[in-house]
Residue, then its C-alpha position, 0 to 999 in steps of 0.5 A: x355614286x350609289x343611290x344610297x349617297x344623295x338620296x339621302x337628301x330625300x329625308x325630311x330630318x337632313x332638310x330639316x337640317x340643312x334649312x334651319x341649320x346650315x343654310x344661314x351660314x353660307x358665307x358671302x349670300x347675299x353678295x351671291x345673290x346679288x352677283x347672280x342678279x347682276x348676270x341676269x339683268x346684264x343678259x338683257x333678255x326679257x325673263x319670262x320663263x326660268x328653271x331651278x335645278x335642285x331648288x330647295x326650297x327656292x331660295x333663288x327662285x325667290x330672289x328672282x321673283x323678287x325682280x321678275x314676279x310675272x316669270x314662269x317657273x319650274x322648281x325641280x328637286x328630288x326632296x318633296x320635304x324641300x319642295x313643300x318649303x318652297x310651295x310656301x316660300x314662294x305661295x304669292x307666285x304659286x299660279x306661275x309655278x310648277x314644282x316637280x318631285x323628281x331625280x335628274x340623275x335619270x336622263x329623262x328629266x328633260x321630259x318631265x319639265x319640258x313645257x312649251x316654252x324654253x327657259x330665259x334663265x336657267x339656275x341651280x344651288x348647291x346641288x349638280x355637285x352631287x352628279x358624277x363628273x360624266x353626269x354633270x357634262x351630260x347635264x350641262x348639254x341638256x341644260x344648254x338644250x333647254x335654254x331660249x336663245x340668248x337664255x343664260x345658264x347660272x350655277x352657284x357650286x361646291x367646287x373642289x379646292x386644288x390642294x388640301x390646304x385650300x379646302x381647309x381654308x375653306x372649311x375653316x371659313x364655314x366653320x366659323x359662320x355655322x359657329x356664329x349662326x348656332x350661338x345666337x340659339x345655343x350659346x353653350x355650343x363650342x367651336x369643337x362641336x360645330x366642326x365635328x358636325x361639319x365633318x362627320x354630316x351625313x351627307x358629306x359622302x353625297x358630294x363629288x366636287x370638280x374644280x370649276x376650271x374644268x367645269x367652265x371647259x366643258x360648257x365651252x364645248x358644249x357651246x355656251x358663250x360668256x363663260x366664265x367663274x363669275x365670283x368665287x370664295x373657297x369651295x363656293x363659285x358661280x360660273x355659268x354662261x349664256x347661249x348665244 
């Protein structure tokens, strides 16, 4: 993948974008968030640490402080834009937080959030699907790395569909979510339109999808425990496991 395709989720105009324009549509969000909780509350492990890979502007983050207010975080990303939404997301919990500017495509990401401690939880949304197949396995062992023991690895993907007739179920689906959240702001907006931008948006070239049976294989072979597609709709899936 050349730099020119995910870094274009550096500027601050397909932020802007995705924030205020797509993220409200993601079909079934709250049910996600409340599936990811249960995992980790299940996990019966103390959360005193976590880490958010490509967190945006800590969406999850926040729903896990919701629970957790007192855990130590860092927040990693590589657009400062989504970052500076997550500093104010998240300003009550900002004395245990770390955010940190920086692309983990670069193998020595590891470094940058290593603190003293390891992670309780480990959590990422919408964002390793933007790695290269090699580069996603290379980052599950780091991330199984960084995890305490009995820490727990949860990823909320874009996963690939195994037919075309299943990604349009799937694109159908988002279309008619992104439809409803627009028309409330712009009523004349058409279904049409909304497609089109969905279509033709200027990140689409940035995703590089893997069906999420062979992502939970591989961190199988990396030696996570409990692995499994916890909950999937279309081409969104949370999978994950722990570290035993």
């Amino acid at each position: 993948m050349s730099d020119a395709n995910y870094k274009v989720w550096t500027t601050k105009s397909l932020a802007d974008r995705y924030l205020t324009g797509v993220r409200g549509a993601v079909p079934l969000a709250n049910e996600q968030f409340d599936i990811i909780m249960r995992l980790v509350r299940m996990n019966n492990k103390p959360v005193k640490t976590f880490l958010d890979i490509g967190s945006g502007d800590g969406i999850l983050s926040s729903v896990l402080l919701s629970e957790y207010p007192y855990a130590k975080g860092v927040l990693l990303d590589i657009s400062e834009h989504m970052l500076e939404a997550a500093q104010q997301k998240l300003n009550d919990f900002k004395d245990n937080l770390k955010f940190l500017v920086y692309d983990y495509s670069n193998i020595d990401w590891v470094k940058k959030v290593k603190c003293e401690f390891l992670f309780d939880v480990i959590i990422s949304g919408l964002s390793i699907h933007h790695q290269p197949d090699n580069r996603k396995k290379e980052l599950y062992s780091e991330i199984f790395e960084l995890l305490s023991p009995g820490g727990i690895f949860i990823n909320l993907e874009h996963v690939s569909s195994p037919t075309e007739w299943v990604s349009s179920l799937f694109h159908d689906c988002f279309v008619d979510s992104l439809f409803e959240l627009h028309k409330m702001k712009n009523p004349a907006i058409t279904k049409e339109q909304i497609a089109d931008g969905l279509y033709n948006r200027p990140d689409k070239e940035a995703n590089i999808l893997a069906p999420v049976e062979e992502q939970c294989g591989w961190l199988r072979e990396i030696g996570f425990c409990d692995v499994d597609c916890y909950f999937k709709i279309y081409e969104h899936a949370i999978f994950g496991g722990r570290k035993a």
